[in-house]
VEXLUMNU-145577 format. One record per residue (C-alpha): residue in three letters; x, y, z negated. Coordinates in steps of 0.1 Angstrom, whole numbers, padded with zeros to 4 digits, always signed. Each point is the difference from the previous one (the first is absolute). Last residue first. Example, Ala and Ser with C-alpha at 12.3 -4.5 7.8 and 13.67 -1.06 7.14 Angstrom:
BEGIN
SER+0137-0011-0071ALA-0014-0034-0007
This chain:
BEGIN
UNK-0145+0562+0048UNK+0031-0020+0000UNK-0007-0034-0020UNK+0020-0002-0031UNK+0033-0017-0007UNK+0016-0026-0015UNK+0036-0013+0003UNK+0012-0033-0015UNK+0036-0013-0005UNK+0010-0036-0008UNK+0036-0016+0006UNK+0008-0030-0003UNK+0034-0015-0008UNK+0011-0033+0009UNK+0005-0031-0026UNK+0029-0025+0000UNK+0005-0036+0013UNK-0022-0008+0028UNK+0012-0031+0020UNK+0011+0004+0033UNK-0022-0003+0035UNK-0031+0023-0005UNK+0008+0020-0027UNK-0025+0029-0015UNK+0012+0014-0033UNK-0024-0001-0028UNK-0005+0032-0013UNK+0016+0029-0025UNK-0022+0028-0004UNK+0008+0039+0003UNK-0021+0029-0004UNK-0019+0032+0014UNK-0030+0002-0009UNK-0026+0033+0004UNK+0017+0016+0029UNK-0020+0031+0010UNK-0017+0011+0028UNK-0028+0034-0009UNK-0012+0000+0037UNK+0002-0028+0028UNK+0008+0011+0034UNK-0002-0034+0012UNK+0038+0003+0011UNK+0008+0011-0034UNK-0020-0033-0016UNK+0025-0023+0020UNK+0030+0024-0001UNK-0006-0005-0038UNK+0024-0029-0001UNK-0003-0037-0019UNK-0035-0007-0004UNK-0031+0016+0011UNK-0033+0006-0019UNK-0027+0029+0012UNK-0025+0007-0025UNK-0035+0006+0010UNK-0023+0022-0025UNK-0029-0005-0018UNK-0035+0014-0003UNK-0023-0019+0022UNK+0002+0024+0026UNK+0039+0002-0008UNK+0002-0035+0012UNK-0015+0004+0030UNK+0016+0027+0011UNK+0034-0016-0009UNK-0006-0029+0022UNK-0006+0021+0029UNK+0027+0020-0007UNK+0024-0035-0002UNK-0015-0013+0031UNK+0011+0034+0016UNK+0038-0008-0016UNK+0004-0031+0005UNK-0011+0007+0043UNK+0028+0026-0003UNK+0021-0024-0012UNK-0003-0022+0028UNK+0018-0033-0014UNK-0012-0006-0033UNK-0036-0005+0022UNK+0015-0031+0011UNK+0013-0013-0034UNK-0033+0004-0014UNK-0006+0024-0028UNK-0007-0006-0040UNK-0027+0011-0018UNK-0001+0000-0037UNK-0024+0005-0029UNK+0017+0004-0030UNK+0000-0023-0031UNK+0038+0003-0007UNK+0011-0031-0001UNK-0024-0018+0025UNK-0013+0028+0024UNK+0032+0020+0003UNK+0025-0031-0005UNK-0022-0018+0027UNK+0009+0031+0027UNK+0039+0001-0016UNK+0021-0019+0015UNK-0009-0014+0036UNK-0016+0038+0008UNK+0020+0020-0017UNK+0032-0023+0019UNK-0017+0004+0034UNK-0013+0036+0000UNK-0030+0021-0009UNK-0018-0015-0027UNK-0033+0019-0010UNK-0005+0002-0037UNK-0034+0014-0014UNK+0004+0019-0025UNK-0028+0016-0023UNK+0016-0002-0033UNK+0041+0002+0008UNK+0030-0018+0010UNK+0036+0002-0016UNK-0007-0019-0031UNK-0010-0030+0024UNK+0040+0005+0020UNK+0017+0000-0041UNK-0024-0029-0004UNK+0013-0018+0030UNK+0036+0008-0006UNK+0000-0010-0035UNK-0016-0034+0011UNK+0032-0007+0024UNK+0022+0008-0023UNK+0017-0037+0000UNK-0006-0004+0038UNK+0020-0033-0007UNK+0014-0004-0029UNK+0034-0019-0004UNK+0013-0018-0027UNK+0009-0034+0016UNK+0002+0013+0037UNK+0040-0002+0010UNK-0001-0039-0028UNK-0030-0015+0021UNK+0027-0012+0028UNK+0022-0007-0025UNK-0023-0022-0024UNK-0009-0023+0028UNK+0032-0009+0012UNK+0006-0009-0040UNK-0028-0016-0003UNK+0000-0027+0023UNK+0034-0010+0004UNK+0001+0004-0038UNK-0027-0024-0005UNK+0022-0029+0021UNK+0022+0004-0021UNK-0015+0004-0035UNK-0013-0036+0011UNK+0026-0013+0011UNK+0019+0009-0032UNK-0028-0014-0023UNK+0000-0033+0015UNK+0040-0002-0004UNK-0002+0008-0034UNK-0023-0020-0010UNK+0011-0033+0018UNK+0015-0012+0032UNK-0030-0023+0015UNK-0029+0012-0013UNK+0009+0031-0009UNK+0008+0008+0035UNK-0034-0018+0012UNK-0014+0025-0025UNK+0020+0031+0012UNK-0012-0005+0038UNK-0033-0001-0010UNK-0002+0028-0020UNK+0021+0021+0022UNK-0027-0013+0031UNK-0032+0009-0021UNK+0018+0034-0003UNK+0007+0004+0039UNK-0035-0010+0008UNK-0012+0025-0021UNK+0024+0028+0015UNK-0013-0013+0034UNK-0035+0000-0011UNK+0000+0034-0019UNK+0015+0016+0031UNK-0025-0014+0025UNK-0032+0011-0017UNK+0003+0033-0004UNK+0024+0005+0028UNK-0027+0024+0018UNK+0010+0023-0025UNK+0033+0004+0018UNK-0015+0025+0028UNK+0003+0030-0026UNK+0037-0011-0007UNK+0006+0007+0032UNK-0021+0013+0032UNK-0006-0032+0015UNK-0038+0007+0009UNK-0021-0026-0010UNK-0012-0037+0015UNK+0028-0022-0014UNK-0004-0020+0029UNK+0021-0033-0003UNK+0008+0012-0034UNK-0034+0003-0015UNK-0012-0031+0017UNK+0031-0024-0012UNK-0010+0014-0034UNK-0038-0002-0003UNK+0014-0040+0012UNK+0022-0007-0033UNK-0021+0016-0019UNK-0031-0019+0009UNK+0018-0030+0001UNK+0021+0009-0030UNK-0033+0001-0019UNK-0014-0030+0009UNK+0031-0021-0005UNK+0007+0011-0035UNK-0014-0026-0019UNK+0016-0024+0019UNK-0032-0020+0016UNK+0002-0036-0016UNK+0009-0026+0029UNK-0017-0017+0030UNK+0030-0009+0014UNK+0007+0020+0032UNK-0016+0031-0016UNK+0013+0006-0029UNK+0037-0009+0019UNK-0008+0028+0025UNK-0005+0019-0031UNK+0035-0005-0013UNK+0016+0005+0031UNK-0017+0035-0001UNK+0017+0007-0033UNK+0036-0014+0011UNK-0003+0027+0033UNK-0013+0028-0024UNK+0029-0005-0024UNK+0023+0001+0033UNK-0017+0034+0009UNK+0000+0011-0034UNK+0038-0002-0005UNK+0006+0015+0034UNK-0021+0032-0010UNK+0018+0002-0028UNK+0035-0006+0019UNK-0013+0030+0020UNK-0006+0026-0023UNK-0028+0008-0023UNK-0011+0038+0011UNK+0016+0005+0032UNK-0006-0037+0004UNK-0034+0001+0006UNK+0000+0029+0024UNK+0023-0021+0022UNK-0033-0028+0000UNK-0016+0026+0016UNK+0025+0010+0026UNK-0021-0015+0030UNK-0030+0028-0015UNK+0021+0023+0017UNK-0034+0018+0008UNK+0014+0014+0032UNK-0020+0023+0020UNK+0015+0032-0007UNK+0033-0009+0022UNK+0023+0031-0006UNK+0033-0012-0012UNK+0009+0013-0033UNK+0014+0032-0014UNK-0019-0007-0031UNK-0025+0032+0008UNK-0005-0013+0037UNK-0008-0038-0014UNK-0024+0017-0024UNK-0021+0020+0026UNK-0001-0032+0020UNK-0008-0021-0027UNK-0033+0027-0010UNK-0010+0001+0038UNK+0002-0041-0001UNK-0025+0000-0035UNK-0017+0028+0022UNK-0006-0028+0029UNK+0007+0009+0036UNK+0032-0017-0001UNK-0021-0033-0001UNK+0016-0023-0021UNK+0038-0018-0003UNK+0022-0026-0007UNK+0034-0006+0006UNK+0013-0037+0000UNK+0029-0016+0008UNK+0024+0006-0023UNK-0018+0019-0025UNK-0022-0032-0005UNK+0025-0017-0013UNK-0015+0000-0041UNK-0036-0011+0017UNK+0020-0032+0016UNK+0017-0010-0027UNK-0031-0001-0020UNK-0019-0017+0025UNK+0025-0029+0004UNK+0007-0006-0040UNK-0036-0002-0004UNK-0009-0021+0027UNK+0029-0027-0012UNK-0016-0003-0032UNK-0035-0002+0017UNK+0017-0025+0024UNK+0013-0020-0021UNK-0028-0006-0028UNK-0026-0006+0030UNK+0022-0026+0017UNK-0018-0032-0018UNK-0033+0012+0012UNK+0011+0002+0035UNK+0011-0035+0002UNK-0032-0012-0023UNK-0020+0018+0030UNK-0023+0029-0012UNK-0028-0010-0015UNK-0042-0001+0011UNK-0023-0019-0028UNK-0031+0025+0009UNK+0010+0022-0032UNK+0034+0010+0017UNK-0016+0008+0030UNK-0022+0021-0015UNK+0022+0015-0022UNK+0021+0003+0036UNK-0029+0020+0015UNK-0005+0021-0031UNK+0034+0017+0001UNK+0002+0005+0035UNK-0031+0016-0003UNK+0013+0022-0029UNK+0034+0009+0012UNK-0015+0007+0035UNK-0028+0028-0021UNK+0031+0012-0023UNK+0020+0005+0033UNK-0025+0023+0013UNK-0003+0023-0031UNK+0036+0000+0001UNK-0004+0011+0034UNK-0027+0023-0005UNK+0016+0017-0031UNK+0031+0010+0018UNK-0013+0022+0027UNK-0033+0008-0022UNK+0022+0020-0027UNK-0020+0035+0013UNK-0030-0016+0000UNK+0003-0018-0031UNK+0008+0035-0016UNK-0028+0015+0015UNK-0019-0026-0017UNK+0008+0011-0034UNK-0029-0005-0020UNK-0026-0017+0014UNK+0016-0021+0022UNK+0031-0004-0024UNK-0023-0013-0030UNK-0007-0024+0026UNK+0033-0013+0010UNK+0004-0006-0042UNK-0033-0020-0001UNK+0012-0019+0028UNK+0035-0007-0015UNK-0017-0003-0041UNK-0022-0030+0021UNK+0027-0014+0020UNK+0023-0002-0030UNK-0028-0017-0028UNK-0012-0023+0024UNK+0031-0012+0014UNK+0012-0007-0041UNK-0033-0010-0006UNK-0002-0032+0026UNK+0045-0004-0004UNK-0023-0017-0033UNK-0007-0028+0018UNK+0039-0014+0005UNK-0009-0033+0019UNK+0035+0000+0018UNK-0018+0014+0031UNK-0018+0025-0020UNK+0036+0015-0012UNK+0012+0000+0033UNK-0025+0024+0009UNK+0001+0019-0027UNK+0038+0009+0009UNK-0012+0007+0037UNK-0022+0024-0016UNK+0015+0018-0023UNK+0029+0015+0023UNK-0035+0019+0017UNK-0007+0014-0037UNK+0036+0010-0003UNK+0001+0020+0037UNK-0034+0017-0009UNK+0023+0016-0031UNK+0003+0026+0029UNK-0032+0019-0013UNK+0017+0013-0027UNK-0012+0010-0040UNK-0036-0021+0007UNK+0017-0022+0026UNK+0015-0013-0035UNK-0031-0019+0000UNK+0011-0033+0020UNK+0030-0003-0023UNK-0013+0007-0034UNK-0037-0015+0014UNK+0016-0035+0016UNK+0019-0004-0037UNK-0032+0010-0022UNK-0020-0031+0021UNK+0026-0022-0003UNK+0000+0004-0040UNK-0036-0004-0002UNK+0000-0031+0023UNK+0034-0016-0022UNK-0020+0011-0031UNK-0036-0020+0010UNK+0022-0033+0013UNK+0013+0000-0035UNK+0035+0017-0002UNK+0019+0000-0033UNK+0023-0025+0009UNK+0016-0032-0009UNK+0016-0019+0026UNK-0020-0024+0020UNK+0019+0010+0034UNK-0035+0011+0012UNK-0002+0021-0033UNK+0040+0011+0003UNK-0009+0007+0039UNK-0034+0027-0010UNK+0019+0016-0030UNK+0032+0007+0020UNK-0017+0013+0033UNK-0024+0024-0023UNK+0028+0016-0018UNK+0016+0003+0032UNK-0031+0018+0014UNK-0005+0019-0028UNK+0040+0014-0003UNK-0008+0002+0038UNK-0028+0024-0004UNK+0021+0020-0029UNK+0023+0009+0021UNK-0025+0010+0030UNK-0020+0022-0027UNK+0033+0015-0014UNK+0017+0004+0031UNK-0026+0017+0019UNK-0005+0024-0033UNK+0036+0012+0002UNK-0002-0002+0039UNK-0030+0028+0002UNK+0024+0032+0000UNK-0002+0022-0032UNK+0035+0000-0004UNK+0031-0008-0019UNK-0016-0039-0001UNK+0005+0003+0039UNK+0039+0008+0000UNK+0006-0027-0026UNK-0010-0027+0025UNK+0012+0010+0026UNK+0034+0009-0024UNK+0004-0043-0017UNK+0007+0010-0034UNK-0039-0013-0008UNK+0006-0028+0020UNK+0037-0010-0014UNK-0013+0009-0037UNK-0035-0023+0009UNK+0020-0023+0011UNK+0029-0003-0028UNK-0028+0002-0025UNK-0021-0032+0013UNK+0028-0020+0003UNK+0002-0009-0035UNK-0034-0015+0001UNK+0008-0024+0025UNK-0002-0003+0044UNK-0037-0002+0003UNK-0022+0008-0030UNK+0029+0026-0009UNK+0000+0014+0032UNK-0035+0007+0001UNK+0001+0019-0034UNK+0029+0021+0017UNK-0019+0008+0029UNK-0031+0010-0022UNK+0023+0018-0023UNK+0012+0020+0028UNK-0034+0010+0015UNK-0007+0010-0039UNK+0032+0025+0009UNK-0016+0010+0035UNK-0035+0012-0017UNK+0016+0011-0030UNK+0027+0025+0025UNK-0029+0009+0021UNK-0019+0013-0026UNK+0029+0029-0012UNK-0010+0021+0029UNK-0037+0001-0015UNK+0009+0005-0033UNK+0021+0024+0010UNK-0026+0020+0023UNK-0030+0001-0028UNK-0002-0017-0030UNK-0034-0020-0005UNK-0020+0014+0040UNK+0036-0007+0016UNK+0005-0035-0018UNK-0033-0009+0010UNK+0003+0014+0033UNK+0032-0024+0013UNK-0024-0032-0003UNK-0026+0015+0026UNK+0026+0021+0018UNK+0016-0032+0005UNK-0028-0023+0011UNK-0019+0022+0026UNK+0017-0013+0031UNK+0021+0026+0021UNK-0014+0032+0022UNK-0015+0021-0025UNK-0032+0010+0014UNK-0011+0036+0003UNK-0034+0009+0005UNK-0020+0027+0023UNK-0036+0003-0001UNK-0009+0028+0025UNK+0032-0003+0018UNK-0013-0036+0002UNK+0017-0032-0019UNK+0036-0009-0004UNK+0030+0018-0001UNK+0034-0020-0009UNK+0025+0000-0029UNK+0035-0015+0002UNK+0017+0030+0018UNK-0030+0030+0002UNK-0034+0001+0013UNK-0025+0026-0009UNK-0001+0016+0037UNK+0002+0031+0015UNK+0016-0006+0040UNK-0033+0001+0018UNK-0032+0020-0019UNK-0028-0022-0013UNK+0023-0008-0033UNK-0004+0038-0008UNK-0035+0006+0013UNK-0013-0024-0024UNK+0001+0026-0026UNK+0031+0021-0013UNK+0023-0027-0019UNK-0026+0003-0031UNK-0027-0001+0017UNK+0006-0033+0017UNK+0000-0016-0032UNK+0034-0024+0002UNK-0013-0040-0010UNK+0028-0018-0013UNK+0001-0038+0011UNK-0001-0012-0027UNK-0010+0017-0028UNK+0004+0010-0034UNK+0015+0038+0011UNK+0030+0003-0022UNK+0005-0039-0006UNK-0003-0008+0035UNK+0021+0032+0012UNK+0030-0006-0024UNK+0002-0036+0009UNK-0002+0003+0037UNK+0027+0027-0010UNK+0021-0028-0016UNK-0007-0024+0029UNK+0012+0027+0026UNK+0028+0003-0021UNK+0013-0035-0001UNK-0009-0002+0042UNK+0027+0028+0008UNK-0002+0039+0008UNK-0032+0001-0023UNK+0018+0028-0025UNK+0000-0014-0035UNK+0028-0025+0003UNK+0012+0004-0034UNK+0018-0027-0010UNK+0004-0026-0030UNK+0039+0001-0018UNK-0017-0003-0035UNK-0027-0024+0015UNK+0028-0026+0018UNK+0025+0000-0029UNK-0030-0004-0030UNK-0014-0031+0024UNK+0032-0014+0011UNK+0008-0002-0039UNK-0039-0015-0008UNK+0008-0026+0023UNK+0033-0010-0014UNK-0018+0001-0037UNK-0026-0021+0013UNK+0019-0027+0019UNK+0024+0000-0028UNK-0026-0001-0026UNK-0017-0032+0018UNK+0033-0022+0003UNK+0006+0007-0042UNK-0035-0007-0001UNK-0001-0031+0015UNK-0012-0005+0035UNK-0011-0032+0001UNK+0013-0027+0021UNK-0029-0023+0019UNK-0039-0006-0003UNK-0024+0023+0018UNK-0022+0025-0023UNK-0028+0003+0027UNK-0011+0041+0004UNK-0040+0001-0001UNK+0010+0027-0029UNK+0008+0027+0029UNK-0033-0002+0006UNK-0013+0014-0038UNK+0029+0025+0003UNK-0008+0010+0031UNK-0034+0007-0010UNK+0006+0019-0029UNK+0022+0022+0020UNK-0028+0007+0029UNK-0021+0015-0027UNK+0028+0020-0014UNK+0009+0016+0032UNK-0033+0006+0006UNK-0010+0017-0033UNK+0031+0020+0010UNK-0013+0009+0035UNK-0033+0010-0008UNK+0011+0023-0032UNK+0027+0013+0023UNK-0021+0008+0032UNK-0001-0022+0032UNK-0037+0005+0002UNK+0001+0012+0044UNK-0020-0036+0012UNK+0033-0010+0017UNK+0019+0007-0032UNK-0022-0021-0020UNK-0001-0030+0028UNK+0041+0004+0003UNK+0000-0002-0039UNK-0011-0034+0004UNK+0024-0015+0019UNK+0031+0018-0008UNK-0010-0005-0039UNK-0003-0041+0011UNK+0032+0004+0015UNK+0017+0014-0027UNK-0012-0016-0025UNK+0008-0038+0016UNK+0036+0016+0001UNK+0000+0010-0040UNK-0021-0034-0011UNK+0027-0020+0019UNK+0030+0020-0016UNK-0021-0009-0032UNK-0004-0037+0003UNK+0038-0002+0011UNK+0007+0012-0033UNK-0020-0014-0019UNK+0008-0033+0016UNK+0035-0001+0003UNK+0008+0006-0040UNK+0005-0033-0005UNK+0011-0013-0031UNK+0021-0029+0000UNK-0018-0034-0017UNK-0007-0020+0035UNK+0035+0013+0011UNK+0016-0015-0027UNK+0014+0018-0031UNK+0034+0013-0001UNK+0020-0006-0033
């Protein structure tokens, strides 16, 4: 016989405490292992004791958790969720990638990763000596930058910053430093499978424990999502801190309206600030792993706004704890990777701007609000309407787009250059200043089809009514609301200007957030759906809808991840880059002669393989006779200090012949399989890469 509710185990709370205590550690590690690596101490015995410093912390905050009332999660419910998650998990690490070379962002993270926990700093200081004296950054077209990495300092005093936040090669070093590269490539899959449970746990709070393992399976299935957990990109650990923000936040929600509702709770006024507080820093400090997570923190504040106008104190913490992990976060970045911010600034200043309106906005009508102001009881009574109705609206309009829209940048841009480049490969129409960011929501069904994406939309539309209705009579917050707000709004942002460059499936990440709410929204809509059908019909019938209206989620979902389920991409790609270190020798010093040595191996040289490396600048690539003299004069340096320059080029020796190098030889010569590039179509198969690598010495 089934015991009540009040008798049911739960196993919610231990494990939504520890998906909490995970995210909260990884933020508070990015944190303060920034400071370590910024003062140069970044070694293994520093950065373990760290690790399990900033562990016992999260654990002790992540106890400030309430314990809302409503359906357990049994442990039938519970081993699902876990046993689904731990599937996805094994599937995504045993088919993990190996984007070693930097060509995209996942391995420009790993080999931020290699050089942090090789060199225990941040940025990497390059002796002068040891590249030939000052003299060799002093001269014009010899520099130590390369793709992803940037030159700071003097020629005296040269550095080399990585360009993106410090967060993932901070969590991706402990693995490297305790089991080398497969630890390391197998980190992204436990970060984006606890990512997964975090979704799933908030599912169960929201729609019912048995839901939770159909979402996190739909999520987890879902290919953006997959294709990041292969890698060491910074999504995986995105997901998991924002995940586990709203599980917090709706957590919170639910124990602060069953206590004003006067249900019973575990949530004194003390636990509901606590709690508030760890929610604002999982979402407001996930600027520690990407500095785009400013667009959650801004989301925050119109939602905390409304909370203080309905008396809701703690939304005090929450805004505390968000704008304070965001600032710190922006900081870090000023320190650390402010090259990067520079080079970002044409999107960052306008977000940046729109936070600052959002805000006053935001405090003007608090102030209002607190003054006695309202809106007119005609208004009022039209919210629920017209939020519905704005939904539906907006979301057609984004999914047209194509028909009369076309957007585009400045052609001038490289991101344009790059689309140009690709649109003459693809046999497309040259016009290198379109984004095609008007076919957004089109990249969303690639990957969950269109009656999905229909599904959530209308699911959407009944959840803002709902609000509207909050708000119109004074009622108890859904514990949901706050997070699909934010959601719900990071969303609408990300496809109205997806910001990135739509070379696919690379340019799908920036779906992190969007796919798991749709295919969420989908779920909660099955569940409802087959309730009011078992209401009314029965069983049978309520089970039947509900398998339905799953399968016209899943099963689009499933073939379009189906082409890509066991592939590897770059798989080989670490072979290549020790087989290329075996090949160089005591006393080089790598010079980089043309584009692809240059983009692909200069950081390989110095991270990897712990050689010095110079690579040239695309205008002196173009007089090779001007390579060639700043390649003697390199050389001459170097040998007066006892080593000797070694020129790199990729691809053909003509290169290295036309420099008149001596002693050329091929030292790999290999083929990868990489992700293709689409711009219009949705990818569906791997393209071949080949890598080839020429050295020579300088001619005497």
């Amino acid at each position: 016989m089934e015991t009540p509710n009040a008798e049911r185990p739960d196993r919610a709370p231990l494990l939504e405490r520890a998906v909490v205590a995970v995210a909260l550690w990884v933020i508070l590690l990015g944190f303060v292992g920034s400071v370590i690596a910024w003062l140069g101490a970044w070694i293994p015995v520093v950065g373990f004791t760290t690790a399990l410093v900033t562990a016992a912390i999260a654990v002790r905050l992540s106890g400030r958790l309430p314990r809302p009332a409503g359906r357990p999660l049994g442990p039938v419910a519970a081993g699902a969720l876990v046993v689904g998650v731990l599937a996805v998990t094994v599937w995504t690490g045993v088919t993990h990638s190996e984007q070693v070379l930097p060509r995209r962002d996942s391995a420009s993270y790993l080999q931020a990763t290699i050089y942090l926990a090789e060199t225990g700093s941040r940025p990497v200081s390059v002796p002068a000596e040891s590249i030939g004296g000052p003299e060799t950054l002093a001269e014009e077209g010899l520099t130590l930058e390369a793709p992803a990495f940037y030159e700071i300092g003097s020629p005296a005093d040269p550095s080399v910053q990585p360009q993106f936040m410090p967060g993932p090669a901070l969590v991706y070093s402990l693995p490297w430093w305790a089991g080398g590269a497969t630890a390391t490539l197998w980190a992204p899959a436990v970060l984006g499978g606890l990512g997964l449970l975090a979704i799933g746990l908030l599912v169960a709070r929201v729609v019912g424990p048995w839901a939770a393992a159909p979402a996190a399976l739909l999520v987890g299935a879902c290919f953006p999502w997959l294709h990041t957990a292969r890698s060491t990109y910074s999504e995986p650990l995105a997901g998991l801190t924002l995940a586990a923000g709203f599980l917090a936040l709706t957590l919170l929600v639910r124990a602060a309206e069953d206590t004003a509702d006067g249900d019973h709770a575990d949530a004194s006024p003390a636990r509901l600030r606590g709690a508030a507080l760890v929610a604002g820093v999982l979402i407001g400090g996930t600027a520690i792993v990407r500095i785009d997570a400013l667009r959650e923190t801004m989301l925050l504040i119109p939602v905390a706004a409304l909370l203080l106008a309905r008396g809701r104190q703690w939304a005090w913490p929450l805004l505390l704890g968000s704008i304070g992990t965001t600032l710190a976060g922006f900081a870090v970045a000023g320190v650390m990777s402010w090259r990067y911010l520079g080079e970002i600034g044409g999107s960052l200043v306008p977000l940046v701007g729109l936070v600052l309106a959002m805000s006053l906005v935001s405090w003007w009508l608090l102030r209002r609000a607190r003054a006695g102001w309202s809106l007119p009881a005609w208004v009022t009574a039209r919210i629920p309407a017209v939020l519905a109705g704005g939904v539906v609206v907006v979301g057609v309009l984004l999914a047209l787009r194509p028909l009369f829209l076309t957007t585009r940048q400045d052609p001038r841009d490289p991101g344009a250059m790059y689309v140009a480049r690709m649109q003459a490969e693809l046999g497309l129409p040259i016009d290198g200043g379109r984004t095609y960011a008007e076919d957004s929501v089109d990249w969303l069904s690639w990957w969950i089809g269109p009656a999905a994406l229909v599904i959530a939309l209308v699911a959407l539309a009944v959840l803002a009514h709902r609000l509207g209705t909050w708000w119109t009579n004074g009622d108890v917050l859904p514990a949901w609301g706050a997070a699909l707000f934010v959601t719900t709004g990071s969303t609408l942002l990300t496809l109205v200007r997806p910001g990135i460059t739509p070379d696919h499936p690379w340019a799908d990440r920036r779906l992190l957030i969007a796919l798991p709410l749709a295919l969420v929204l989908c779920v909660a809509a099955a569940w409802w759906a087959g309730g009011r059908a078992r209401g009314r019909w029965g069983a049978s019938a309520g089970a039947s809808v509900l398998v339905v209206l799953l399968a016209v989620t899943a099963i689009p979902t499933a073939l379009a991840t189906w082409p890509h389920r066991a592939e590897r991409v770059e798989a080989g790609g670490l072979a290549a880059a020790a087989t290329y270190c075996e090949s160089l020798e005591r006393g080089d010093v790598v010079l980089a002669v043309d584009d692809w040595a240059v983009n692909h191996w200069t950081q390989i040289t110095r991270g990897m393989c712990g050689v010095p490396a110079i690579a040239t600048t695309g205008r002196l690539r173009d007089d090779p006779d001007q390579v060639l003299a700043a390649a003697r004069r390199l050389d001459d340096r170097v040998r007066e200090r006892g080593g000797r320059v070694l020129l790199v080029a990729h691809r053909e020796p003509q290169t290295l012949q036309d420099l008149g190098a001596t002693d050329v030889r091929v030292v790999l010569d290999t083929e990868l399989m990489e992700d293709p590039h689409a711009l219009t179509e949705r990818p569906e198969r791997l393209d071949p890469l080949r890598l080839v690598v020429w050295t020579g010495r300088v001619p005497r």
